[in-house]
N, C-alpha and C positions, 0 to 999 in steps of 0.2 A: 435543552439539556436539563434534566433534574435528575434525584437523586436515584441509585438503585433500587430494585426491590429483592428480597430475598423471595423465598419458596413457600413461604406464608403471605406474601405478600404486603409486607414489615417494611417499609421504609430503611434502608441503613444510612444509616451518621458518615459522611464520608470522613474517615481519619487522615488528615493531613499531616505529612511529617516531610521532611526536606533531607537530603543527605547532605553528608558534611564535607567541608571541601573548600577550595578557593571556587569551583563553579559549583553553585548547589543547585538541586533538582528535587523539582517536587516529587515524591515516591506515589508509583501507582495507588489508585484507590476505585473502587466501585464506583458508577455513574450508568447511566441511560440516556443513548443523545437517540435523537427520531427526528425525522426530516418534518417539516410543517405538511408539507403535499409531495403527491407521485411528480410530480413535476420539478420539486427542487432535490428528489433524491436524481432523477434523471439528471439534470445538470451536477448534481458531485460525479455520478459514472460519467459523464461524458468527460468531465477534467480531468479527470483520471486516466483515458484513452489518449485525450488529447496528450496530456502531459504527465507519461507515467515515473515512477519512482525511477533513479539514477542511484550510483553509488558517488558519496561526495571525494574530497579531497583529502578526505584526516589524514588515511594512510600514506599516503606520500610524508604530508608534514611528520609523521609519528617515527618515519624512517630518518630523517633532517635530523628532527632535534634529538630523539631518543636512542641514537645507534651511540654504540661505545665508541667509537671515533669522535664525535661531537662532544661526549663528556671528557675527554683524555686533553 
């Protein structure tokens, strides 16, 4: 992982800022990741096959806590 490049090929500063909040999150910013070898980009695809993206649970809980019956 290091930093971006623009279209000059200019290093950018990655600007870090955080949003606000009781949970805060780092706010996106520019970066460049790159596997070391064909070999260890193959193994991120294959995790990925093996074990692809799911949808979690939030939306359940968001219905629990946040529906106006639970605040009444």
């Amino acid at each position: 992982m290091k930093k971006a490049v623009d279209g000059r090929g200019n290093q950018i500063e990655a600007q870090i800022s955080i949003t606000p909040g009781m949970i805060a999150h780092i706010r996106d910013f520019a970066y460049d990741i790159k596997p070391r070898s064909e070999k260890f980009a193959d193994l991120i695809r294959q995790v990925e096959i093996d074990h692809p993206w799911q949808k979690g649970d939030a939306r359940f809980l968001d219905d629990k806590l946040f529906s106006k019956k639970a605040r009444a």
